[in-house]
Chimera marker file (.cmm) of the C-alpha trace (Angstrom):
<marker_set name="trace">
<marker id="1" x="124.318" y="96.680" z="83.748" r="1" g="1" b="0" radius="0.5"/>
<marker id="2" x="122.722" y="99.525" z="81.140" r="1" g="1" b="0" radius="0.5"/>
<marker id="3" x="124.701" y="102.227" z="79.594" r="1" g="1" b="0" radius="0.5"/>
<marker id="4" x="124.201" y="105.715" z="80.488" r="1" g="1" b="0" radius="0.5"/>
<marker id="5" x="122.611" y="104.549" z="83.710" r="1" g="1" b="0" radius="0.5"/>
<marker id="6" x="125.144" y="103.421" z="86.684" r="1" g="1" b="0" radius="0.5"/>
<marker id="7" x="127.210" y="106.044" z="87.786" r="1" g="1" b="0" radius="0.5"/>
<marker id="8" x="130.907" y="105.691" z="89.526" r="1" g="1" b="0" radius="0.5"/>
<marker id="9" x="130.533" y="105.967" z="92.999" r="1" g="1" b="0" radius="0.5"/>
<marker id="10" x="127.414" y="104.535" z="94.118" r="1" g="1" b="0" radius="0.5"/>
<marker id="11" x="127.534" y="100.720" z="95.237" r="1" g="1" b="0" radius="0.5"/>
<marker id="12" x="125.426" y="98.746" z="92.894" r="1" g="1" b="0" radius="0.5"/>
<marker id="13" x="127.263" y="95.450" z="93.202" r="1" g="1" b="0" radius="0.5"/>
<marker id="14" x="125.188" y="93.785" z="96.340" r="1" g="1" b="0" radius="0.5"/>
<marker id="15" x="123.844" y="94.826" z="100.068" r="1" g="1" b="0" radius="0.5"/>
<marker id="16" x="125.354" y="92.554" z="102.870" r="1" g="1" b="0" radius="0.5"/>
<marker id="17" x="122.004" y="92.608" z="104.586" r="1" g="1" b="0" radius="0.5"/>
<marker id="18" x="120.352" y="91.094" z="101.398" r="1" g="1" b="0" radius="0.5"/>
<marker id="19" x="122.873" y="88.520" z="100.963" r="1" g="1" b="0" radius="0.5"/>
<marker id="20" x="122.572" y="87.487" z="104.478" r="1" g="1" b="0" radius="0.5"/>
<marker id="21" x="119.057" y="86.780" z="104.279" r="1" g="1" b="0" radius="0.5"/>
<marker id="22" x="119.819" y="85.073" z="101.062" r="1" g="1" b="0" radius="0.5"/>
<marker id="23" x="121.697" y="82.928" z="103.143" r="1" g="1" b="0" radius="0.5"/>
<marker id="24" x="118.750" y="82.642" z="105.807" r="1" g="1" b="0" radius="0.5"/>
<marker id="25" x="116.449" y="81.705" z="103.462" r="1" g="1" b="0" radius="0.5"/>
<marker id="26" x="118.382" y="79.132" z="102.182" r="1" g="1" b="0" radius="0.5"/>
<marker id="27" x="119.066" y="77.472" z="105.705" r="1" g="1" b="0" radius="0.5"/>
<marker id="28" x="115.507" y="77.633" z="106.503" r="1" g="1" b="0" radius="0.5"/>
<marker id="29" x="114.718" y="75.483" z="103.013" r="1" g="1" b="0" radius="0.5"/>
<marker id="30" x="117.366" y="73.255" z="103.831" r="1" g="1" b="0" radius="0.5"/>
<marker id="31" x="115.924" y="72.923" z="107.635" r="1" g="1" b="0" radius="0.5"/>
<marker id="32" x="112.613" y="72.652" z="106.491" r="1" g="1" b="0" radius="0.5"/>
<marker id="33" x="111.553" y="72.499" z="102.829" r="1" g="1" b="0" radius="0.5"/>
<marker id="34" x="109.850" y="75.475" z="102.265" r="1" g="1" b="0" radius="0.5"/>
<marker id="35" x="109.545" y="76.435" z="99.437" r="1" g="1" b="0" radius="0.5"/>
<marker id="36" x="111.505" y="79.962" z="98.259" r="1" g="1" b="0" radius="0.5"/>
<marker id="37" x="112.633" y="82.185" z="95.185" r="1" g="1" b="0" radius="0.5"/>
<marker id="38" x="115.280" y="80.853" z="93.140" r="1" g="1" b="0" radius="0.5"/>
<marker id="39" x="117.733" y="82.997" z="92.902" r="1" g="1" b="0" radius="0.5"/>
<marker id="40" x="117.202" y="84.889" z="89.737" r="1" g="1" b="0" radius="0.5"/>
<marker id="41" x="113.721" y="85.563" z="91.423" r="1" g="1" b="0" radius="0.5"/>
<marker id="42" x="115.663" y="87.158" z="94.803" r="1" g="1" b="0" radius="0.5"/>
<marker id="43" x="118.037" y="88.968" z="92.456" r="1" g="1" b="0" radius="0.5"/>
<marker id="44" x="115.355" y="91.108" z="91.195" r="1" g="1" b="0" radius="0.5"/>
<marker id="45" x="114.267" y="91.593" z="94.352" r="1" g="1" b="0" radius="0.5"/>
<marker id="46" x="118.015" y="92.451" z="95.454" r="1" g="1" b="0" radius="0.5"/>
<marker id="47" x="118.300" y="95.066" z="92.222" r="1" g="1" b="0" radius="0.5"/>
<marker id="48" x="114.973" y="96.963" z="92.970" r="1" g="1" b="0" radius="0.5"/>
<marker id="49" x="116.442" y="97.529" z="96.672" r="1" g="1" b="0" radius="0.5"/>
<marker id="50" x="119.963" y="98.576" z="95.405" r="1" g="1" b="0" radius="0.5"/>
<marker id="51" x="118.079" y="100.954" z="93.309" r="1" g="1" b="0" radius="0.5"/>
<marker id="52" x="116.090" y="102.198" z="96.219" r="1" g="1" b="0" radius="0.5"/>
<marker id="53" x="112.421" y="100.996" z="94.706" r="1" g="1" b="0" radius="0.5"/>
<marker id="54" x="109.946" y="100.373" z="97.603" r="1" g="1" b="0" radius="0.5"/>
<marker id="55" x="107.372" y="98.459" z="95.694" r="1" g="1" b="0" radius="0.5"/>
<marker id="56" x="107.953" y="95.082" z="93.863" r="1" g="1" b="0" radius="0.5"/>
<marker id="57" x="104.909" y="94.093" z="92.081" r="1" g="1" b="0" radius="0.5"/>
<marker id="58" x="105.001" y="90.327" z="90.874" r="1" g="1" b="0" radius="0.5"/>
<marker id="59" x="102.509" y="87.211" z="90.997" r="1" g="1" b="0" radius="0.5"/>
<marker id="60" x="105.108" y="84.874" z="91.895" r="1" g="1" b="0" radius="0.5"/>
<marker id="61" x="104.329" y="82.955" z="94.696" r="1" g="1" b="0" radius="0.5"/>
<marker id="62" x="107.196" y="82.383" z="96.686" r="1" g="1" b="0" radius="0.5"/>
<marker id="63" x="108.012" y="86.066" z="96.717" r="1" g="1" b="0" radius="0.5"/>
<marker id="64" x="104.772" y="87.088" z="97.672" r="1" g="1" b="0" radius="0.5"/>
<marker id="65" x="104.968" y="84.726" z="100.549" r="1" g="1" b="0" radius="0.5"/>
<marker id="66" x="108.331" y="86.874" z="101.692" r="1" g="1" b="0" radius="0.5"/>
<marker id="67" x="106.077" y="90.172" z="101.569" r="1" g="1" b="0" radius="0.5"/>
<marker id="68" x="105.972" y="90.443" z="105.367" r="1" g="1" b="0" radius="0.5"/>
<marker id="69" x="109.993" y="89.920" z="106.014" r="1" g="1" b="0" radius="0.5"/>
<marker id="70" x="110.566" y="91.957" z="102.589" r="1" g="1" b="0" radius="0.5"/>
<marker id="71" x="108.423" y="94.665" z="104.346" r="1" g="1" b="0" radius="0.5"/>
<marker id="72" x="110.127" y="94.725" z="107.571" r="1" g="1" b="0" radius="0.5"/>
<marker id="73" x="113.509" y="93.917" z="106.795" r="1" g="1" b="0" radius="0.5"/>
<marker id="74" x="113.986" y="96.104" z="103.755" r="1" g="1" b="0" radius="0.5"/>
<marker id="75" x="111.082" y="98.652" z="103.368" r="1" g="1" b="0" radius="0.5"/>
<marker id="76" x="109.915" y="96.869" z="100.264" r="1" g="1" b="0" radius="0.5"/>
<marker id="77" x="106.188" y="96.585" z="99.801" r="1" g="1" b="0" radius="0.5"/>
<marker id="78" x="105.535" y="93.596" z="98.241" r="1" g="1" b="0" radius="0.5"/>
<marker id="79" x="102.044" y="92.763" z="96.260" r="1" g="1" b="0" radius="0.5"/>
<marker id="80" x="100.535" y="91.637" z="93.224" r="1" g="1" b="0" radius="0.5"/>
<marker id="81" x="99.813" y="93.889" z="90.658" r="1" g="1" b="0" radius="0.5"/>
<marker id="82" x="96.108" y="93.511" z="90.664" r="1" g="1" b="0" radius="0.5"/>
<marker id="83" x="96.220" y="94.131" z="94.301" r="1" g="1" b="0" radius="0.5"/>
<marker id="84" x="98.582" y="97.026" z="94.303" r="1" g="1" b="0" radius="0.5"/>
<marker id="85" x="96.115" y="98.643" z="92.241" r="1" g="1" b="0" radius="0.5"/>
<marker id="86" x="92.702" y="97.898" z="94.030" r="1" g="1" b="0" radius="0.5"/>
<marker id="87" x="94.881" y="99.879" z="97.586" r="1" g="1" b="0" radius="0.5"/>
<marker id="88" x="96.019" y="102.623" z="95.867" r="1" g="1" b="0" radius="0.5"/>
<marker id="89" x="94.665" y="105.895" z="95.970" r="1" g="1" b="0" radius="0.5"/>
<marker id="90" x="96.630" y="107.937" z="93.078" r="1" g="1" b="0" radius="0.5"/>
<link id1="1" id2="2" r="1" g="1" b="0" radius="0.2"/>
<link id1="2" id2="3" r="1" g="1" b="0" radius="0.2"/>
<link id1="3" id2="4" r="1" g="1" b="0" radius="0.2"/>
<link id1="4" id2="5" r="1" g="1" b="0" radius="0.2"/>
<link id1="5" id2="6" r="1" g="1" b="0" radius="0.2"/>
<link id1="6" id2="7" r="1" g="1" b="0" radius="0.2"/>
<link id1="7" id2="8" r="1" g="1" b="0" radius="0.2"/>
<link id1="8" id2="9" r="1" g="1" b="0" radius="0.2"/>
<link id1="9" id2="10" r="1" g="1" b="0" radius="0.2"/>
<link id1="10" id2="11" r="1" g="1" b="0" radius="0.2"/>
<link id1="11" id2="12" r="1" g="1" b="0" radius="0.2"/>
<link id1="12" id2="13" r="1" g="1" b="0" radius="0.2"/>
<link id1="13" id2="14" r="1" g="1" b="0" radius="0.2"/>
<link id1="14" id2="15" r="1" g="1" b="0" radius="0.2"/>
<link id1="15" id2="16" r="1" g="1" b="0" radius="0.2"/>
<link id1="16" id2="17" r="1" g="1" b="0" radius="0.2"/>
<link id1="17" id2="18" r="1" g="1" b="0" radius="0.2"/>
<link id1="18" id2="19" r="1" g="1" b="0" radius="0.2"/>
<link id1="19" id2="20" r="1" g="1" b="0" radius="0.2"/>
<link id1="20" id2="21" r="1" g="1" b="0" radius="0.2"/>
<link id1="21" id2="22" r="1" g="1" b="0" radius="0.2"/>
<link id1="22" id2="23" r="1" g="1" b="0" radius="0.2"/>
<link id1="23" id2="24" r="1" g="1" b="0" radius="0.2"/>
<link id1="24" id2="25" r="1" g="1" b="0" radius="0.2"/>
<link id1="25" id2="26" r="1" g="1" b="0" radius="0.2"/>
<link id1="26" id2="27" r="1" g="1" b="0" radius="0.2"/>
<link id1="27" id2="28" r="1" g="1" b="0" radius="0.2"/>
<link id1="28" id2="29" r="1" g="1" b="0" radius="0.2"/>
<link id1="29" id2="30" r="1" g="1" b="0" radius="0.2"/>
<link id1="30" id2="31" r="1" g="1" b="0" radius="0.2"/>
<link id1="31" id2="32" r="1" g="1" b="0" radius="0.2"/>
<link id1="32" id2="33" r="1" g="1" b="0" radius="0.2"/>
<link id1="33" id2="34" r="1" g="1" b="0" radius="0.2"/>
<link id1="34" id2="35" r="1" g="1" b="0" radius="0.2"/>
<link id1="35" id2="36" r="1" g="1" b="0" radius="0.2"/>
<link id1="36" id2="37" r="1" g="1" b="0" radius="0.2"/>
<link id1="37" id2="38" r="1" g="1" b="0" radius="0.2"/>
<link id1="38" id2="39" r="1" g="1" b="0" radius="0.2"/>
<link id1="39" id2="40" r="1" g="1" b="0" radius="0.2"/>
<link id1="40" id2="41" r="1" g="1" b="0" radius="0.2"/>
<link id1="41" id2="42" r="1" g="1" b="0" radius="0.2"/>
<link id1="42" id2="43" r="1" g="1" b="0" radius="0.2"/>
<link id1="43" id2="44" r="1" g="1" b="0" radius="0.2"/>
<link id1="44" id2="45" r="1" g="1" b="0" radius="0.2"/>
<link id1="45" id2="46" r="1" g="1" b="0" radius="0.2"/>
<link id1="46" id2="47" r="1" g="1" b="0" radius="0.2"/>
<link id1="47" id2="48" r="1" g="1" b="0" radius="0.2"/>
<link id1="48" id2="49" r="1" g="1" b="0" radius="0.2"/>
<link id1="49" id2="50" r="1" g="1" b="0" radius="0.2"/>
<link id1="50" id2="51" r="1" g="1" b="0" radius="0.2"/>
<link id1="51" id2="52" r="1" g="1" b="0" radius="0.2"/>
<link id1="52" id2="53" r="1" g="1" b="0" radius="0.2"/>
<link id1="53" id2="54" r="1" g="1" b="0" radius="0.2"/>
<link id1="54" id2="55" r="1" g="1" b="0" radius="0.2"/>
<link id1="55" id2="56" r="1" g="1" b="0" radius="0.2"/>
<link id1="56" id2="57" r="1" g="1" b="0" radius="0.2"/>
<link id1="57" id2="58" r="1" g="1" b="0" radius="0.2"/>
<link id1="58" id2="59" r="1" g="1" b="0" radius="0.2"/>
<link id1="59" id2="60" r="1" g="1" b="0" radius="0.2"/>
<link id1="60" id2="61" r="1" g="1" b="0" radius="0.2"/>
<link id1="61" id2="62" r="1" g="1" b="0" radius="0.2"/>
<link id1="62" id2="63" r="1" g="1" b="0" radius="0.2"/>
<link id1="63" id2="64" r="1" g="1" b="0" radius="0.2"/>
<link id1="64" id2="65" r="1" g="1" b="0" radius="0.2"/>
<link id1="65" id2="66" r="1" g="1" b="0" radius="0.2"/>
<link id1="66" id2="67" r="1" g="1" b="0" radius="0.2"/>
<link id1="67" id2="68" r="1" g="1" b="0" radius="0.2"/>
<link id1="68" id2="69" r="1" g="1" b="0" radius="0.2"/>
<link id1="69" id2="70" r="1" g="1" b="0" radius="0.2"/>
<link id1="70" id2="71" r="1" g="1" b="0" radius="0.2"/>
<link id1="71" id2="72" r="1" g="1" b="0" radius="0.2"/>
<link id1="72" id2="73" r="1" g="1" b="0" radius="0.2"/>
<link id1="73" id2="74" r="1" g="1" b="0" radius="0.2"/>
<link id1="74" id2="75" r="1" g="1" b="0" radius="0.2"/>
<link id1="75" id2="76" r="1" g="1" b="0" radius="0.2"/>
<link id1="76" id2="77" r="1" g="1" b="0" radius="0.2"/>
<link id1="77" id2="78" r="1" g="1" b="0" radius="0.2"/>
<link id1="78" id2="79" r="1" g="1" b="0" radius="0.2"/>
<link id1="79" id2="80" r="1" g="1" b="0" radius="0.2"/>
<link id1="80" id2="81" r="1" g="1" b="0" radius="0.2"/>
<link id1="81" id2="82" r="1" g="1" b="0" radius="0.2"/>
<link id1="82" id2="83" r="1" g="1" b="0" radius="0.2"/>
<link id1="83" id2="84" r="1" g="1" b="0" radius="0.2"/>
<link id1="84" id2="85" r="1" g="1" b="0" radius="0.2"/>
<link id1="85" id2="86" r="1" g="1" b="0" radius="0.2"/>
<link id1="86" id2="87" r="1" g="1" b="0" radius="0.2"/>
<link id1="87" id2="88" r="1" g="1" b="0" radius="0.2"/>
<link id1="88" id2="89" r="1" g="1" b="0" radius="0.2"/>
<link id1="89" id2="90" r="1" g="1" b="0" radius="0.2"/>
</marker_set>
């Protein structure tokens, strides 16, 4: 939480889709090892789409490996920063 930042009335504690792919994730670790973000990894993730952000740039792996089901299940592109760079045309 920041000062001067949140503002009373607009849901910043936690999106029940997120959570429940949370959740999914976790099952399919469980059911079959893969690897995935830790949760202080997913919970900046989980912040960014709260705040309504549609990029998360980041060269962890395990996140980067979501970028397809972060795409598609939340509208979040997903990419390293490098590689963000090289596609953009601004």
């Amino acid at each position: 939480m920041r000062l001067d930042y949140w503002v009373l009335g607009r849901d910043q504690l936690g999106s029940d889709d997120f959570a429940a792919f949370e959740k999914e994730l976790s099952e399919r670790r469980a059911r079959t090892g893969t690897k995935i973000p830790d949760w202080k990894d997913l919970d900046h993730v989980h912040a960014r789409f709260l705040q309504g952000r549609d990029v998360f740039l980041t060269w962890d792996r395990a996140i980067l490996g979501l970028a397809g089901e972060f795409q598609s299940r939340f509208g979040i592109v997903v990419a390293r920063p490098d590689d963000f760079l090289r596609s953009w045309d601004g």
